[in-house]
KEKEKOL-92048 format. One record per residue (C-alpha): residue in one letter; x, y, z; residue number from 1. Coordinates in pm, whole numbers, plus 50000, padded with zeros to 5 digits. Layout:
% KEKEKOL-92048
type a, x X, y Y, z Z, seq NUM
...
This chain:
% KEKEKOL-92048
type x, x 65464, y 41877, z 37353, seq 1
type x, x 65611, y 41866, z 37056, seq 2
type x, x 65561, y 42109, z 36776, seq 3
type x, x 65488, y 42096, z 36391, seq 4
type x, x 65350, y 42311, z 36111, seq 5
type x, x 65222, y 42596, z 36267, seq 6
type x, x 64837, y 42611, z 36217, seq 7
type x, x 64664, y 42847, z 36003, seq 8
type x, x 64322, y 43022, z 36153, seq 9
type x, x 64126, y 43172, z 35929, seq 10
type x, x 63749, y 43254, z 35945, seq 11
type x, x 63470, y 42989, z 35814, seq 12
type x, x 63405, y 43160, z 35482, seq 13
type x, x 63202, y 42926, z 35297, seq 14
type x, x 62983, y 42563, z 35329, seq 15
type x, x 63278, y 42386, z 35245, seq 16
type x, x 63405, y 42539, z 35534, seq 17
type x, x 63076, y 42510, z 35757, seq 18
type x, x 63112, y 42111, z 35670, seq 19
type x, x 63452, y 42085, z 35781, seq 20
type x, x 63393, y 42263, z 36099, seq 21
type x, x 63062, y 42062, z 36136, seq 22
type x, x 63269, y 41745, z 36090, seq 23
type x, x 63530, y 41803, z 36354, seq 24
type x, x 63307, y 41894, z 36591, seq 25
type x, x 63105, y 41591, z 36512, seq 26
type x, x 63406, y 41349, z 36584, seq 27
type x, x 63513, y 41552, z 36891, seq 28
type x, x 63235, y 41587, z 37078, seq 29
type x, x 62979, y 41357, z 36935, seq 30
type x, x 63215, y 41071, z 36884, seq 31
type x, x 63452, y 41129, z 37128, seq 32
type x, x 63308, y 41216, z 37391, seq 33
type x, x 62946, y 41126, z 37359, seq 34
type x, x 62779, y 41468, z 37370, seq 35
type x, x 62415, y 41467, z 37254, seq 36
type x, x 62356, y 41592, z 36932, seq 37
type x, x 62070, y 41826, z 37080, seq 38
type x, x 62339, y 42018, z 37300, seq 39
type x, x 62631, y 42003, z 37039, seq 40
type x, x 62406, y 42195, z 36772, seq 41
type x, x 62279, y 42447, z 37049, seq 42
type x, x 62128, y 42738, z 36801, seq 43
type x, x 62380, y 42939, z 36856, seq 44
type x, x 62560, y 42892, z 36535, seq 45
type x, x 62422, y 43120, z 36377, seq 46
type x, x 62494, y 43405, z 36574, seq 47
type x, x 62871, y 43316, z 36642, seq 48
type x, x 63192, y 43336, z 36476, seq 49
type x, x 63378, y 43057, z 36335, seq 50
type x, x 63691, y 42961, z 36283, seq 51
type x, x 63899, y 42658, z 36098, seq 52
type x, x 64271, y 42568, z 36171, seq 53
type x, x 64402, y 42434, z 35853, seq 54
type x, x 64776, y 42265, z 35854, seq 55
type x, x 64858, y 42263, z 35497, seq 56
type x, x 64523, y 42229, z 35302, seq 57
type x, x 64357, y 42010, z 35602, seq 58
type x, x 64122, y 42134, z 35841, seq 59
type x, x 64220, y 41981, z 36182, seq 60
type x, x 64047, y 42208, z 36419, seq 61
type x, x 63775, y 42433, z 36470, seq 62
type x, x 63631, y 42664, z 36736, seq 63
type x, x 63351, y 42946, z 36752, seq 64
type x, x 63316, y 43289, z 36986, seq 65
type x, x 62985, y 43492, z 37003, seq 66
type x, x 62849, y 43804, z 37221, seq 67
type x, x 62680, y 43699, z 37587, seq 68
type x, x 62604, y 43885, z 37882, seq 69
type x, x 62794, y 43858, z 38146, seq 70
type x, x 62724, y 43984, z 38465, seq 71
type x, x 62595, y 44388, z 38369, seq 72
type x, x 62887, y 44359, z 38027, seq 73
type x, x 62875, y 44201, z 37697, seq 74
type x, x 63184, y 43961, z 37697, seq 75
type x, x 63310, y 43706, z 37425, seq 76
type x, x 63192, y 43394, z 37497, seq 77
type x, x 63533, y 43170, z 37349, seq 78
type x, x 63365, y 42795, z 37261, seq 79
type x, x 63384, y 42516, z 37100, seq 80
type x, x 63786, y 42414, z 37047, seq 81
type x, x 63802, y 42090, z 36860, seq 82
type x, x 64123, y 41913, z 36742, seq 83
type x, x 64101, y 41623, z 36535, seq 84
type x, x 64289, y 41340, z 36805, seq 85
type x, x 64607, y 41287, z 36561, seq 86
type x, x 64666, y 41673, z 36573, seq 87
type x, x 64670, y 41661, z 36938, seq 88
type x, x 64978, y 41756, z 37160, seq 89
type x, x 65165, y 41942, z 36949, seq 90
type x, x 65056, y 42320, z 37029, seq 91
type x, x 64789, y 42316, z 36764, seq 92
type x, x 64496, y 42359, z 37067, seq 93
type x, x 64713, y 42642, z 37219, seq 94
type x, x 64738, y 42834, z 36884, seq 95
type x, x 64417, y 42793, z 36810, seq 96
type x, x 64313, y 42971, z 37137, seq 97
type x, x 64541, y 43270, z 37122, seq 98
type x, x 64425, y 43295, z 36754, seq 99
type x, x 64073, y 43311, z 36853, seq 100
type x, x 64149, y 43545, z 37186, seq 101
type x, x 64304, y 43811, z 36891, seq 102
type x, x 63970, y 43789, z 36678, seq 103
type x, x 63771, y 43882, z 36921, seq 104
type x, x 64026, y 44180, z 37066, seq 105
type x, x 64035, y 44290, z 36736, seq 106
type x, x 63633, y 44261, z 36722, seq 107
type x, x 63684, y 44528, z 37065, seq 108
type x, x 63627, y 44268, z 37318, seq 109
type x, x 63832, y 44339, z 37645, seq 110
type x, x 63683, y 44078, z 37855, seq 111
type x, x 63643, y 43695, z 37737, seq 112
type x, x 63514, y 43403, z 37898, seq 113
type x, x 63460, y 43039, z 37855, seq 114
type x, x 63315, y 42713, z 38024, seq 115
type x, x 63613, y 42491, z 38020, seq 116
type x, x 63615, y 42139, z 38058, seq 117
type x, x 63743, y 42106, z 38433, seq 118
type x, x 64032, y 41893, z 38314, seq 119
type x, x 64160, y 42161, z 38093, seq 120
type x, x 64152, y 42439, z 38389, seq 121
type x, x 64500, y 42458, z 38410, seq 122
type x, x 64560, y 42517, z 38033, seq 123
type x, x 64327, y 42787, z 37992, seq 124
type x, x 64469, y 42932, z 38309, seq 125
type x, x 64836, y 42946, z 38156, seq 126
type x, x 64672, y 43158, z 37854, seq 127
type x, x 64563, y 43442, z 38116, seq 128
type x, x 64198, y 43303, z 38236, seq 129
type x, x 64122, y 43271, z 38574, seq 130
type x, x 63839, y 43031, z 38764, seq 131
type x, x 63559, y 43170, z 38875, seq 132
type x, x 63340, y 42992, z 39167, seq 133
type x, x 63122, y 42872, z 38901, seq 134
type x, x 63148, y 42520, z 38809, seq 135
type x, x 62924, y 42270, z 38655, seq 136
type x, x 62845, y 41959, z 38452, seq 137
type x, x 62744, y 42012, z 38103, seq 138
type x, x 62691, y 41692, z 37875, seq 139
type x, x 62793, y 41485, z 38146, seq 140
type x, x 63147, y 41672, z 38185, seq 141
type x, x 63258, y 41860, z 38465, seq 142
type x, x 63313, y 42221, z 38330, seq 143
type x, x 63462, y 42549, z 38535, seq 144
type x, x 63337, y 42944, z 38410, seq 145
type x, x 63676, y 43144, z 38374, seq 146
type x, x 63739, y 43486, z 38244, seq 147
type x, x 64010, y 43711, z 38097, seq 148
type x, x 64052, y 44075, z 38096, seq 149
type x, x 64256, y 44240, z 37836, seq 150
type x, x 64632, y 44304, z 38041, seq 151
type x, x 64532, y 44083, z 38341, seq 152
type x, x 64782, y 43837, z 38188, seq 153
């Protein structure tokens, strides 16, 4: 993996922003990897947190977190990572989820979870989650549940 620019995570402040984020989740998901429109733009937007990842003055990634239930606790739900393809492989993905895990610590969350796509287990598992028995397909992917408490990692 090689490294560049460090990226720069900052809340989605404004529509600009909102576009941008809209955009790269567009190409990702819709684009990429043919997720229906109806399940990329959930209704949950709203009620979540989002975030850009800007190298210079480009937005390259994106992500959101919101409050769920889990189990009898309210958890941050971590969702939605997006890197535009030529920002790929170079640690952008990882900083983007450590930047995200801080917001919500900082928002008092000790527990976080997320439905990662099965492939991407083992990442998510060297940033402190671990697998639960869940597992499932959503938009045609194979996806796993895992969860993180704060200082299990």
């Amino acid at each position: 993996m090689r490294m560049t620019a460090p990226l720069y995570v900052r809340p989605v402040e404004s529509e600009a922003d909102w576009q941008a984020a809209q955009h790269i989740r567009t190409v990702v998901f819709i684009e990429e990897q043919a997720c229906p429109p109806k399940e990329e733009w959930d209704g949950y937007d709203d009620s979540s947190r989002h975030v850009l990842g800007w190298l210079d003055d480009t937005p390259v990634a994106t992500a959101r977190w919101r409050t769920v239930s889990h189990g009898e606790r309210l958890v941050a739900k971590l969702e939605r990572f997006a890197v535009l393809a030529p920002y790929r492989g170079q640690g952008h993905g990882r900083q983007l989820v450590l930047r995200v895990m801080e917001d919500a610590r900082r928002a008092g969350f000790d527990e976080q979870m997320l439905h990662a796509q099965a492939h991407l287990e083992a990442f998510y598992a060297s940033l402190g989650f671990a697998a639960t028995e869940r597992r499932f397909v959503e938009a045609g992917i194979p996806h796993v549940e895992m969860v993180q408490r704060l200082g299990a990692n």
